[in-house]
C-alpha positions as CSV (number, residue, x, y, z in Angstrom):
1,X,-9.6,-0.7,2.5
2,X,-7.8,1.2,-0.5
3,X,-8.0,-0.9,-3.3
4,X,-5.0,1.5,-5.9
5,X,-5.3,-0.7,-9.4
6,X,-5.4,0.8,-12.4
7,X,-4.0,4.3,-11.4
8,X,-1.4,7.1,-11.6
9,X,-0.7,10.5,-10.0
10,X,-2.4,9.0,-6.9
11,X,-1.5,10.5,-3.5
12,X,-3.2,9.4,-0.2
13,X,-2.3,11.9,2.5
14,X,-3.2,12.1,6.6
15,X,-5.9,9.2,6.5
16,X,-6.8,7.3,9.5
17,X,-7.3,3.8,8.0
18,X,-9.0,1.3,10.5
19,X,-9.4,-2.5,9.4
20,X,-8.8,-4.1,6.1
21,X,-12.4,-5.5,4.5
22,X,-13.1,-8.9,5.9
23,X,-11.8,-10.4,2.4
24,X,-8.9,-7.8,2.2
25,X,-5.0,-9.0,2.7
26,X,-4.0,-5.3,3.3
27,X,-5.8,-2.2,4.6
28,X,-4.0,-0.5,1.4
29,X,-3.4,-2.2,-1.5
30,X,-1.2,-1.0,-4.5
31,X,-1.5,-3.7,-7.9
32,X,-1.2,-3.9,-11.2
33,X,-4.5,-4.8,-12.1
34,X,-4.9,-5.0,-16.5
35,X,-3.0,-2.2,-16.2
36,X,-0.1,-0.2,-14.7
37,X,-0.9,1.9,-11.1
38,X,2.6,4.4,-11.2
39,X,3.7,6.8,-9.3
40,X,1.4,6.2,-6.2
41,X,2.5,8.3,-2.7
42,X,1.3,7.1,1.0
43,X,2.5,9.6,3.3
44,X,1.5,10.6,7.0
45,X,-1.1,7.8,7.6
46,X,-2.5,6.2,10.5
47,X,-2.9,2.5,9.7
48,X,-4.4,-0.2,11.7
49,X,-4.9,-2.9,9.0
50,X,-6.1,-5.6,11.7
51,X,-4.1,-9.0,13.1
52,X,-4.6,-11.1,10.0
53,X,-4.1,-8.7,7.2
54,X,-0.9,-6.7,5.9
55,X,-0.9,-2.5,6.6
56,X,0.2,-1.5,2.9
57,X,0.9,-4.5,0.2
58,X,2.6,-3.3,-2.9
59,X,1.6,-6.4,-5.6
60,X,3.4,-6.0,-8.8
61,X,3.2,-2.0,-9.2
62,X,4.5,-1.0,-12.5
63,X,6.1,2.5,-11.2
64,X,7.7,4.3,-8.7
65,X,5.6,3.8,-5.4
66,X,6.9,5.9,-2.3
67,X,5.7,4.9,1.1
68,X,6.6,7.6,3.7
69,X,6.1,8.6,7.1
70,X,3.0,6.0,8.1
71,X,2.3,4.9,11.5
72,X,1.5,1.5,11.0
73,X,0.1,-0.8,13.5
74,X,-1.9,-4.0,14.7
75,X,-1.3,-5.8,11.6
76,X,0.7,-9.5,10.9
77,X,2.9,-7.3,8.5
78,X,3.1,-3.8,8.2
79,X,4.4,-2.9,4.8
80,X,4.7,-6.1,2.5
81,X,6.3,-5.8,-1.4
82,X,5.0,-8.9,-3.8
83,X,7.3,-7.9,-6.9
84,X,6.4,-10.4,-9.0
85,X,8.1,-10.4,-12.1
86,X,7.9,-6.2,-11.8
87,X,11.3,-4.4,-11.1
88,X,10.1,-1.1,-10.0
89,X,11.3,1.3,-7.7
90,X,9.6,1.1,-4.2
91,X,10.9,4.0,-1.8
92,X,10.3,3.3,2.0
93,X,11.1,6.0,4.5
94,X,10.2,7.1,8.1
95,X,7.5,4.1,8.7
């Protein structure tokens, strides 16, 4: 599992990701945390989060977060955006 809290500038690029951690809701996970993760890029994964977990959950992101061209598969949701009270952009393209 990625576990993106507390970050900026981060891009995660060609990974295979297979499972989410057994107490994991998403094999990638994007949150707030204390404070702001912005500007975050997924592009050209393989995902396989696993039947009872999300492949990328977005949780109340303070900035731009741009999600493209992921294969994602085997999971009860593949992308899934928990806003919260955040109104951030969250681009989503080619997945």
């Amino acid at each position: 599992t990625f576990n993106i809290k507390n970050s900026d500038n981060i891009r995660i690029e060609g990974f295979t990701i297979t499972g989410a951690s057994s107490n994991s809701v998403a094999a990638v996970i994007i949150d707030k945390g204390k404070d702001a993760s912005s500007f975050i890029t997924l592009i050209g994964n393989k995902i396989n989060a696993g039947v009872n977990s999300s492949g990328i959950l977005v949780k109340n992101a303070n900035s731009t977060i741009n999600i493209q061209n992921n294969e994602i598969f085997g999971s009860a949701n593949g992308i899934e955006i928990d806003r919260g009270s955040v109104s951030v952009p969250v681009n989503i393209s080619g997945n």
